[in-house]
BATIKE-27594 format. One record per atom (N, C-alpha, C, O): x, y, z. Coordinates in steps of 0.1 Angstrom, whole numbers, padded with zeros to 4 digits, always signed. Layout:
<sites>
XYZ ...
</sites>
This chain:
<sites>
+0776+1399+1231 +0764+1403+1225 +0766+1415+1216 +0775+1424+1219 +0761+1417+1205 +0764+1425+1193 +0750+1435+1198 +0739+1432+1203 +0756+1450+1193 +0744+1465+1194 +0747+1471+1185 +0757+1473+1179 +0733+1476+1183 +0735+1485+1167 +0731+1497+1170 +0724+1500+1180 +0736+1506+1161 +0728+1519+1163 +0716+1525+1163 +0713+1524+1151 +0708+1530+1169 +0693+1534+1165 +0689+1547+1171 +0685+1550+1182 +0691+1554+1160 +0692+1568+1167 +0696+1572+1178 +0708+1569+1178 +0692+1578+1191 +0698+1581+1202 +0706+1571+1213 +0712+1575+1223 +0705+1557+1209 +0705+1547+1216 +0712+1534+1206 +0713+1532+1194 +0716+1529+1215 +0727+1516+1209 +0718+1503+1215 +0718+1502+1227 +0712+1494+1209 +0700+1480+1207 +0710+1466+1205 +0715+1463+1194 +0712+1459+1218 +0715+1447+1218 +0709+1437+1207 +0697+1436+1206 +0718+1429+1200 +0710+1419+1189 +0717+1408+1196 +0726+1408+1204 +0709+1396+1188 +0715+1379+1188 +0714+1375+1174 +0703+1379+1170 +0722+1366+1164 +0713+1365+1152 +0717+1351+1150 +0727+1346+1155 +0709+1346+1142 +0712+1329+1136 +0708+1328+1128 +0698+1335+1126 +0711+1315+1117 +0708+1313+1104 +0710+1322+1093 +0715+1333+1095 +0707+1318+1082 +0706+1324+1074 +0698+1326+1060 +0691+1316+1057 +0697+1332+1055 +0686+1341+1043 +0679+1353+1045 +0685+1364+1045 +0662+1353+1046 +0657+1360+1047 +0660+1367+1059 +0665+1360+1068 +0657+1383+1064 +0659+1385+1076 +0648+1379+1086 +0638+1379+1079 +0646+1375+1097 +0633+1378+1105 +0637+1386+1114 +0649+1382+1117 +0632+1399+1123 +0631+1404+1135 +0626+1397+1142 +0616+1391+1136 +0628+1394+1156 +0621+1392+1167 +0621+1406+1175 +0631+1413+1176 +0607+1411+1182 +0606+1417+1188 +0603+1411+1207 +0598+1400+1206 +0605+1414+1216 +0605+1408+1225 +0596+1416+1240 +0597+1427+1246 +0589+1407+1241 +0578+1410+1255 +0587+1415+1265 +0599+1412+1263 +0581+1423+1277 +0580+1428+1288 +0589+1422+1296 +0585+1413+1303 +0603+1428+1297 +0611+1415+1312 +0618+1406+1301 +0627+1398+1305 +0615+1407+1287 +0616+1389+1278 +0636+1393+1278 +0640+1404+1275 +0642+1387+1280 +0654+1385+1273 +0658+1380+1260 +0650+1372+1254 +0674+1384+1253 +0670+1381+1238 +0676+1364+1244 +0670+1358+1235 +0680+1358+1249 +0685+1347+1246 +0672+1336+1254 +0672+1325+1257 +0662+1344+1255 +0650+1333+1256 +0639+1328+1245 +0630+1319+1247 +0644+1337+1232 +0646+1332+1224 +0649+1317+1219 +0642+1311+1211 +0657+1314+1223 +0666+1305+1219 +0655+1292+1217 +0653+1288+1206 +0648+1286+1228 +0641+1277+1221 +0635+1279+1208 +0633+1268+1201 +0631+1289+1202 +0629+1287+1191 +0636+1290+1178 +0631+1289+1167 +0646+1293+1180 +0658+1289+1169 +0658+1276+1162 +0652+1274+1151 +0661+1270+1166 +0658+1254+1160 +0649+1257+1147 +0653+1252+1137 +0641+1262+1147 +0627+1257+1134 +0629+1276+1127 +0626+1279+1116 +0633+1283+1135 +0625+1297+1129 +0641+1301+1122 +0641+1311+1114 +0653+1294+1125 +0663+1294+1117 +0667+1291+1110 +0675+1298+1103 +0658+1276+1105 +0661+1273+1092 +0666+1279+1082 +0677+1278+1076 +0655+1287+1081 +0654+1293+1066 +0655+1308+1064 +0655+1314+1053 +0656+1314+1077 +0659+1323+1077 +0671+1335+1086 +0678+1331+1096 +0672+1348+1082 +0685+1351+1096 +0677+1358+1103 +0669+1366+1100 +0681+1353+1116 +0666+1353+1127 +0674+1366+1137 +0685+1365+1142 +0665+1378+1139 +0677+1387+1147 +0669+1388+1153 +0658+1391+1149 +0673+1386+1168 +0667+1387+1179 +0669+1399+1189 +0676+1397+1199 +0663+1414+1185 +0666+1428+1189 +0663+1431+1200 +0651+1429+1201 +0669+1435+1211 +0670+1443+1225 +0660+1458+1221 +0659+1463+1210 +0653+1462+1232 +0644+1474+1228 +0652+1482+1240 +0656+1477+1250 +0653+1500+1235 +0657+1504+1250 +0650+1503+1261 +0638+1501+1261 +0659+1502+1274 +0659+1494+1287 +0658+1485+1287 +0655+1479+1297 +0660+1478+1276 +0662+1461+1281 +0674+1458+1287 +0681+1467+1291 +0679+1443+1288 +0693+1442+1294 +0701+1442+1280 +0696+1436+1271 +0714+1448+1279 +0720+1451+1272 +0723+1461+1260 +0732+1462+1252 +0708+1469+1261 +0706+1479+1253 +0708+1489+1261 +0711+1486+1273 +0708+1505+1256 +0713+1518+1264 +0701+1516+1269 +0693+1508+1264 +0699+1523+1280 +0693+1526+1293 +0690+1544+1289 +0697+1551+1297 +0683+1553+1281 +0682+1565+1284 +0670+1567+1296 +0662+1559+1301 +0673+1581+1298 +0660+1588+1308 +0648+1587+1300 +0647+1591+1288 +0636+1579+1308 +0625+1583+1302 +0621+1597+1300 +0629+1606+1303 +0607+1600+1296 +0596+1582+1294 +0597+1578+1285 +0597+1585+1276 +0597+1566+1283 +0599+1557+1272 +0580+1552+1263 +0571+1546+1269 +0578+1556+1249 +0566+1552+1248 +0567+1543+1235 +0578+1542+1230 +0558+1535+1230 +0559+1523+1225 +0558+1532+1209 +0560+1524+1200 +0556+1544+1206 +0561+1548+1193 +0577+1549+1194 +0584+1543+1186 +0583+1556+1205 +0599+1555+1206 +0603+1544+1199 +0609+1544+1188 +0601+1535+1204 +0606+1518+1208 +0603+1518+1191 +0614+1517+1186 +0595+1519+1181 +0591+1519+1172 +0601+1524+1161 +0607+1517+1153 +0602+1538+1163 +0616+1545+1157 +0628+1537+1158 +0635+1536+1148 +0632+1533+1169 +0643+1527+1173 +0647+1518+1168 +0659+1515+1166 +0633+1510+1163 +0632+1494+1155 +0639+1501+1139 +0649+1500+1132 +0629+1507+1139 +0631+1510+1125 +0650+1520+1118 +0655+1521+1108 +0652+1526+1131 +0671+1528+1126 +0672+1517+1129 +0666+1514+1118 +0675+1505+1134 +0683+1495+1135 +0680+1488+1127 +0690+1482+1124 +0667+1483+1118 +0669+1478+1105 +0679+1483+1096 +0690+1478+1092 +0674+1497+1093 +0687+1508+1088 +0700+1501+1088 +0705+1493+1080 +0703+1506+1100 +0721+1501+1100 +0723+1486+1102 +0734+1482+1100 +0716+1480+1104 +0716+1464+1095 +0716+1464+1083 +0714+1452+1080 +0717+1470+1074 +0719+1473+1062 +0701+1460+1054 +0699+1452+1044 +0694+1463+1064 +0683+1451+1058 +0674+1464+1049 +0673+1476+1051 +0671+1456+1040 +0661+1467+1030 +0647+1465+1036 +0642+1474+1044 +0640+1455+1034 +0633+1448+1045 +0629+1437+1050 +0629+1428+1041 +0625+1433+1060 +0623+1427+1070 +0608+1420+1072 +0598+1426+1070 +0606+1404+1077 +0599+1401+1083 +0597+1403+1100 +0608+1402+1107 +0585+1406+1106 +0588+1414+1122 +0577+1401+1130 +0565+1397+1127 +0584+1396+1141 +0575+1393+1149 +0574+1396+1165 +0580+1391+1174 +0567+1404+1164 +0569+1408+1179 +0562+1399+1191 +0555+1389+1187 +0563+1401+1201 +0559+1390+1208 +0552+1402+1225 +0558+1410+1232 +0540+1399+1224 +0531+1408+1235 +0533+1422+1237 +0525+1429+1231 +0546+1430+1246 +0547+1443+1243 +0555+1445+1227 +0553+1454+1219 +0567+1433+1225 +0570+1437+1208 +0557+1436+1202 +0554+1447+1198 +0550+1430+1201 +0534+1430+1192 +0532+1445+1195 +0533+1450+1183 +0530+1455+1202 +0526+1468+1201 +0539+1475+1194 +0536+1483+1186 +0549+1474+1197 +0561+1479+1183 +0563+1476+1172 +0569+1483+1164 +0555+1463+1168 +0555+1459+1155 +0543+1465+1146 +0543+1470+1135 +0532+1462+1158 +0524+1469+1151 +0526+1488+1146 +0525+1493+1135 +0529+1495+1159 +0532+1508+1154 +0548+1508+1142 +0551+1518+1135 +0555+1498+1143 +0567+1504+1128 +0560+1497+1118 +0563+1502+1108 +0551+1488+1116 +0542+1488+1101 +0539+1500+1100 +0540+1507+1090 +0533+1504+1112 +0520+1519+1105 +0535+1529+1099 +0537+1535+1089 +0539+1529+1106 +0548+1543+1106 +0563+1544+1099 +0572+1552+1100 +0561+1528+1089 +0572+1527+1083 +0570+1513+1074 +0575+1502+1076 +0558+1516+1063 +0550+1499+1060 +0565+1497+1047 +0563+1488+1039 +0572+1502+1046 +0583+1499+1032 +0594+1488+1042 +0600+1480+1035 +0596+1489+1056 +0602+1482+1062 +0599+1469+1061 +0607+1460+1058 +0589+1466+1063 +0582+1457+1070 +0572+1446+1059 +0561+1449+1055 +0577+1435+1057 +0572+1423+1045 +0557+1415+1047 +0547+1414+1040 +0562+1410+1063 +0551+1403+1066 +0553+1405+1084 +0564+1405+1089 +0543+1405+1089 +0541+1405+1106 +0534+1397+1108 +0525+1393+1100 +0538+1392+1124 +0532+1383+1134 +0531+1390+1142 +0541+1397+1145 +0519+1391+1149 +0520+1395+1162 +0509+1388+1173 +0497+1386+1173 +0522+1383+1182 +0517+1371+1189 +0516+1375+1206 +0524+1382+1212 +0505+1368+1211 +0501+1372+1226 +0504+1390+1229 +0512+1398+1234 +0494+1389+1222 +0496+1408+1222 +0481+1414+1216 +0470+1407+1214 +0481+1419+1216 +0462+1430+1211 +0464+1443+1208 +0474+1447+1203 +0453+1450+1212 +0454+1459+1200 +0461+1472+1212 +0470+1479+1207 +0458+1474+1224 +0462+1479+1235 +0460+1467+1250 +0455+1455+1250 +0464+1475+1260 +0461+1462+1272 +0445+1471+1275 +0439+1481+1272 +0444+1458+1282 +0428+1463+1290 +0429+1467+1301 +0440+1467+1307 +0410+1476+1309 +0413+1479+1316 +0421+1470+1328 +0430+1474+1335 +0415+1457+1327 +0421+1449+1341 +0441+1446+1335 +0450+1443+1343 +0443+1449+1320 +0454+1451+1321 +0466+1461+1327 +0478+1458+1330 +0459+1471+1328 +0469+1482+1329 +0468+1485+1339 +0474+1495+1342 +0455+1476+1356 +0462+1475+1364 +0471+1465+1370 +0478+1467+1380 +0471+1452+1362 +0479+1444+1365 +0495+1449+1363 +0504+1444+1370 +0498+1463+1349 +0510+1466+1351 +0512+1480+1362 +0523+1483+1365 +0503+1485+1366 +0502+1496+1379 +0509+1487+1392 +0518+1491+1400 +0503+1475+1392 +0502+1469+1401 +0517+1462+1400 +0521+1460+1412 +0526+1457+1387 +0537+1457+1385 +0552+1469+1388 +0563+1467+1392 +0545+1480+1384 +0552+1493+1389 +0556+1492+1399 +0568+1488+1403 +0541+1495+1412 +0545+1496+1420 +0554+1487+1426 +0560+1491+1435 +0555+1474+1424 +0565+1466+1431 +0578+1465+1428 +0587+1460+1436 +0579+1469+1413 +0592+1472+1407 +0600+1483+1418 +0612+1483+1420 +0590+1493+1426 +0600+1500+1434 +0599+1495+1450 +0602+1500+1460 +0595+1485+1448 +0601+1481+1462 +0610+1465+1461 +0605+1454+1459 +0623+1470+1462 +0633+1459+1464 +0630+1447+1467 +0630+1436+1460 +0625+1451+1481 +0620+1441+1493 +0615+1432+1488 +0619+1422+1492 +0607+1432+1478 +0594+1426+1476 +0595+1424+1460 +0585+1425+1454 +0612+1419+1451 +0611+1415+1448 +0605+1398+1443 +0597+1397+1433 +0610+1390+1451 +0600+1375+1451 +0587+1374+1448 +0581+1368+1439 +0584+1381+1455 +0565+1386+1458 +0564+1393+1443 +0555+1389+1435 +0569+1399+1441 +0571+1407+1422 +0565+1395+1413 +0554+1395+1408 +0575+1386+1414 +0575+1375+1403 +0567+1367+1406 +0560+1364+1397 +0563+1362+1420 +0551+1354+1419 +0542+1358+1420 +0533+1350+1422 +0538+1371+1419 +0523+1378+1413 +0521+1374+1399 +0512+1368+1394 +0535+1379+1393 +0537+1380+1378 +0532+1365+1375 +0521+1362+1371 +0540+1360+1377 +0540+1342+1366 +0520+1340+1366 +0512+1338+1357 +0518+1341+1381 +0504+1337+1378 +0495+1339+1368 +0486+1333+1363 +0503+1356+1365 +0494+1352+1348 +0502+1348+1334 +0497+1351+1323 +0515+1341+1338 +0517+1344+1325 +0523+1326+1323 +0531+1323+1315 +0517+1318+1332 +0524+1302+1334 +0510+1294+1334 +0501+1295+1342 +0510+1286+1326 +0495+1272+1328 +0499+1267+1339 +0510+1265+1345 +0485+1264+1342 +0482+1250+1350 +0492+1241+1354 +0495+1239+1366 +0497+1232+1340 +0505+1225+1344 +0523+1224+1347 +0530+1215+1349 +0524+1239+1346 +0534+1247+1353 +0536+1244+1370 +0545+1239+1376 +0524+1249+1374 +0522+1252+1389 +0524+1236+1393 +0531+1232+1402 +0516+1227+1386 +0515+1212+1389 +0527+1204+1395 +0529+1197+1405 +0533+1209+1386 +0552+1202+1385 +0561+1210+1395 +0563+1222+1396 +0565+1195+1405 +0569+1202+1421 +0583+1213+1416 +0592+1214+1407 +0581+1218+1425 +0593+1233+1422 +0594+1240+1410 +0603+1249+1408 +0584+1236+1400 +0588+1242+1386 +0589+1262+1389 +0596+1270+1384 +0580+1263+1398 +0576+1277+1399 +0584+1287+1409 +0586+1299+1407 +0589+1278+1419 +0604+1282+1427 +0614+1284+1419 +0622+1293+1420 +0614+1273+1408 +0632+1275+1401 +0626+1285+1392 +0636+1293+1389 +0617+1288+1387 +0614+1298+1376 +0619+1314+1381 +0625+1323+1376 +0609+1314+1398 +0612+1326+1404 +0625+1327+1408 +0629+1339+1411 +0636+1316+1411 +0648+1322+1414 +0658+1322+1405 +0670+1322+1409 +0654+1321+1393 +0662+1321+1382 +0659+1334+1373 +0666+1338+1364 +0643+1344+1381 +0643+1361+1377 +0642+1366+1386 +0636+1376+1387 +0647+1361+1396 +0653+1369+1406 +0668+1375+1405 +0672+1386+1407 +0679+1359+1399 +0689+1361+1397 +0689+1372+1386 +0691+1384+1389 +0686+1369+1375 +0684+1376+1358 +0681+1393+1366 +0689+1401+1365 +0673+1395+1372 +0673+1406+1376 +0678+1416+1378 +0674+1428+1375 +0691+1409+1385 +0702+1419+1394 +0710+1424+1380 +0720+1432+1379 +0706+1420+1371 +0720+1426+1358 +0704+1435+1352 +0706+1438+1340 +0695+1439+1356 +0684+1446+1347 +0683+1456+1350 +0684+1457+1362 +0681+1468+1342 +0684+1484+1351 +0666+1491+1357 +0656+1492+1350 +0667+1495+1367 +0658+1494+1376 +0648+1503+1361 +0638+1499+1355 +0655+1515+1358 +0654+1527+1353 +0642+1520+1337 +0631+1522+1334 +0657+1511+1329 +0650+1503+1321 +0640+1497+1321 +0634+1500+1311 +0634+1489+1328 +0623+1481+1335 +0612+1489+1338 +0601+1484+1337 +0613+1501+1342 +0601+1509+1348 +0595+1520+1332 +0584+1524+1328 +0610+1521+1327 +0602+1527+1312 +0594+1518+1304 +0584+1521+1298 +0601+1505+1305 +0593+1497+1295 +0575+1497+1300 +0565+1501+1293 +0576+1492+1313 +0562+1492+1321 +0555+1505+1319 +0543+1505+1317 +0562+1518+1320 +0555+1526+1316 +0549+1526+1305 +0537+1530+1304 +0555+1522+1295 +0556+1528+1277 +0541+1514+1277 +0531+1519+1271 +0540+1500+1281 +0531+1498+1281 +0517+1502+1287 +0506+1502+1282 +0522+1507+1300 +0506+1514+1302 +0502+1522+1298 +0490+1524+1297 +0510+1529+1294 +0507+1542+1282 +0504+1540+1269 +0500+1550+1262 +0504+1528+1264 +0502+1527+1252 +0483+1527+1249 +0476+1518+1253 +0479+1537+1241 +0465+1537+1234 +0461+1531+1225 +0449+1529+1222 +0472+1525+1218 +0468+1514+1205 +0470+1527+1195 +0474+1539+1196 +0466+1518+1183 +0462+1527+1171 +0448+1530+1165 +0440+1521+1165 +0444+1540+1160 +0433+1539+1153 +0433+1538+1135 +0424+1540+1127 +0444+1534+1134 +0451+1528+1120 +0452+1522+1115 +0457+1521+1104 +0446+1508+1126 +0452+1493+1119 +0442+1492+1107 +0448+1487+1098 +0433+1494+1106 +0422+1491+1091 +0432+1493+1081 +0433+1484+1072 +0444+1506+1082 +0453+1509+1074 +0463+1500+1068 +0469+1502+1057 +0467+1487+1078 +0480+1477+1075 +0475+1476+1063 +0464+1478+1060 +0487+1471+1053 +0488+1462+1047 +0492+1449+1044 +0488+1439+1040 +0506+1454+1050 +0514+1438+1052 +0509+1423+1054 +0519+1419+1059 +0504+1418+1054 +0502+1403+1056 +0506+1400+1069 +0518+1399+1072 +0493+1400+1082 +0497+1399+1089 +0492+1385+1096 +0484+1379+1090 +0496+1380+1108 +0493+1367+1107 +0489+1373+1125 +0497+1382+1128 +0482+1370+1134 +0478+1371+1149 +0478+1359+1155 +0474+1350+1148 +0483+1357+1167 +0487+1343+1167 +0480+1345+1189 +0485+1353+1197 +0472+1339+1191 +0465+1339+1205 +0469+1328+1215 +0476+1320+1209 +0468+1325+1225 +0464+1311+1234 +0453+1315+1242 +0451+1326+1247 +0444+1302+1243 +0434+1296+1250 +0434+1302+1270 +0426+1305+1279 +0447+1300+1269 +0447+1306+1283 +0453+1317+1289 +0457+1321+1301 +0453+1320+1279 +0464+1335+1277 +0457+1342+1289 +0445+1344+1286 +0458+1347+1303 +0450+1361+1314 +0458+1372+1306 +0450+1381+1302 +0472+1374+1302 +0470+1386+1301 +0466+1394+1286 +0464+1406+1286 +0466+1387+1274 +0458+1389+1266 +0451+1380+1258 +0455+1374+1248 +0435+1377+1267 +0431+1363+1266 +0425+1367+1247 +0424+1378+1241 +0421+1351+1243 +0417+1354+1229 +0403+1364+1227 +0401+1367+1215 +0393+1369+1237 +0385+1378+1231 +0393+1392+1224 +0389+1398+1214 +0409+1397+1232 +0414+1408+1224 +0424+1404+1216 +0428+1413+1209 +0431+1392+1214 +0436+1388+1204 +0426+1385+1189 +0429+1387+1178 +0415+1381+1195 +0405+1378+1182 +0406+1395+1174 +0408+1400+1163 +0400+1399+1188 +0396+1417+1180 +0411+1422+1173 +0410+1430+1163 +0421+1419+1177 +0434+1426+1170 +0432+1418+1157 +0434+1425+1147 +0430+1407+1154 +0426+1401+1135 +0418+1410+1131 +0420+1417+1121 +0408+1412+1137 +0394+1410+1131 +0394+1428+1126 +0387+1432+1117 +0404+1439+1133 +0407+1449+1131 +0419+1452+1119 +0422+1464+1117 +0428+1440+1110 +0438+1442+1103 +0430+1441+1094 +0419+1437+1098 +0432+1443+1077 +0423+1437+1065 +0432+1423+1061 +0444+1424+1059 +0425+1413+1061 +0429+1401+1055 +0444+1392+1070 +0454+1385+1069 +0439+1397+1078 +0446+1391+1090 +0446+1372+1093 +0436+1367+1091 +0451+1368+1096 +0451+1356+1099 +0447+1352+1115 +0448+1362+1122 +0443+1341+1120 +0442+1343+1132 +0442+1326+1138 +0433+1318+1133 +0451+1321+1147 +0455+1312+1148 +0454+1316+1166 +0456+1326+1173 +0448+1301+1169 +0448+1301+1184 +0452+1289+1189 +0448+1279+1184 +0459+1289+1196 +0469+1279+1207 +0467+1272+1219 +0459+1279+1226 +0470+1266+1223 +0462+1255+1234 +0479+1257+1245 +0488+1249+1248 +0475+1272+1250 +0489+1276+1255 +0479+1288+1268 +0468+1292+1271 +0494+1290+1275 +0491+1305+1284 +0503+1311+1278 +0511+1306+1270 +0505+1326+1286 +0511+1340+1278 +0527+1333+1275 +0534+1337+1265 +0529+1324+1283 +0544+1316+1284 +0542+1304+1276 +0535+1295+1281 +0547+1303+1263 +0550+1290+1258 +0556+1282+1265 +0567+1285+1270 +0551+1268+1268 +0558+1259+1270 +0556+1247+1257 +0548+1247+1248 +0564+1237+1260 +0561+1222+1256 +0564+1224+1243 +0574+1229+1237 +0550+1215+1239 +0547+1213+1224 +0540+1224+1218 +0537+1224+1206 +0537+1232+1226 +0530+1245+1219 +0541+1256+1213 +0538+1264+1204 +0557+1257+1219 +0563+1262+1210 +0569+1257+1196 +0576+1263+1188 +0565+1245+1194 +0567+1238+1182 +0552+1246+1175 +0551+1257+1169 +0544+1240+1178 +0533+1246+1171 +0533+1261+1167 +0528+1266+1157 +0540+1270+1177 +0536+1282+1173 +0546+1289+1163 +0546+1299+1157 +0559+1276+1165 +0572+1283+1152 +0565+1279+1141 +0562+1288+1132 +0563+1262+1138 +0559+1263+1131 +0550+1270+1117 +0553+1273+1106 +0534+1270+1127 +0530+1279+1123 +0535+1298+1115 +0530+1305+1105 +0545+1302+1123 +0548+1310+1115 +0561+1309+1105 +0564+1318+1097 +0567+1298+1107 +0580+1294+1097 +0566+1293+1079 +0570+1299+1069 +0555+1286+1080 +0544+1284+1070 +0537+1299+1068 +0529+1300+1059 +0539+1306+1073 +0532+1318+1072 +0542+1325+1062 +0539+1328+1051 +0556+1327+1069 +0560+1332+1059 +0568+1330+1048 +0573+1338+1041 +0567+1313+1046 +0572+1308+1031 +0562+1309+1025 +0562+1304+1014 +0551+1315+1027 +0539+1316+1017 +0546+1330+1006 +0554+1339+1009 +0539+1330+0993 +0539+1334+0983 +0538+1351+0985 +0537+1358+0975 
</sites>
């Protein structure tokens, strides 16, 4: 795995294709090589860098607290020493809150944004679903019990349907786990419940595209709608998905932004 520099901290990347840059930003727990399904379509046409945020796995690990402007700055030296002038960003739920704050706080970076299964901040029933995350992050024990709290909101229906799909899922972030730094994991969760949003988005400019699902629990479309309806000239596309792409919905949702940003 290749790391770049970003001010205080050294940022795991993955990259493929080539041309235009795209950033991928990456959700809560997300690893960069889960990505990978969507390579295929979001490669084409462009070089797809798929960036580690601190505490993730493979990026440095500093002492918090870690807050989602940090994570922001961080984004923005590692474009830097990518030698990219700039960049398309798509962040993905907690990346959706870093993308959004390095537009505000660095709009010369930044071409065009997506920001998908994400909003403008979490809600109140959000931020105790990640309280309620914390606390189990410190108990070992209760690992398992961790993850199948978790999936329940972030797996459809027909997830649970299909025998064992939900056992192999949990012992497959169980295993992923043991390489994750406890320290890491607890700043990120912090940095999201701490996060207030902005009161700047009227300010974007970039071309931004908002991208929701229908069964999204943890940011269902009433606060995905409001994160459009708060950018000027926002796009707003909704998906017949929960917070976890599966199926045919991650075709739909590369797609969708592979056309977003061959636009003019």
């Amino acid at each position: 795995m290749n790391r770049v520099p970003a001010g205080e901290v050294r940022l795991a990347y993955e990259q493929a294709g080539d041309g235009p840059p795209l950033l991928l930003l990456p959700g809560l727990g997300m690893r960069v090589e889960q990505w990978a399904p969507h390579l295929p379509i979001l490669a084409i046409d462009h070089r797809v860098i798929a960036l580690d945020l601190r505490g993730g796995a493979g990026s440095d690990v500093p002492a918090g607290p870690y807050t989602i402007e940090t994570m922001a700055e961080d984004t923005a030296a590692a474009i830097v020493a990518l030698g990219l002038e700039r960049v398309d960003v798509l962040g993905m739920s907690m990346g959706g809150f870093v993308a959004q704050e390095l537009t505000l706080a660095h709009p010369s970076l930044v071409r065009r944004q997506i920001l998908a299964l994400t909003a403008r901040q979490p809600s109140a029933r959000g931020r105790e679903r990640l309280r309620v995350e914390l606390a189990l992050r410190e108990r070992p024990e209760l690992l398992e019990l961790r993850f199948r709290s978790l999936f329940l909101w972030l797996f459809d229906d027909a997830t649970y349907e299909r025998k064992d799909a939900v056992d192999r899922l949990v012992g497959a972030a169980m295993a992923a786990a043991k390489e994750e730094s406890p320290e890491g994991s607890r700043g990120q969760i912090a940095a999201c419940l701490d996060y207030a949003g902005s009161s700047r988005l009227d300010t974007v400019s970039a071309p931004t595209l908002v991208i929701g699902a229908k069964d999204d629990l943890i940011y269902p479309p009433r606060e995905t709608r409001a994160l459009a309806d708060g950018i000027p000239g926002a796009r707003y596309l909704l998906l017949d998905a929960a917070h976890v792409l599966t199926g045919p919905a991650i075709r739909r949702f590369d797609e969708a932004v592979v056309a977003f940003l061959r636009e003019d």
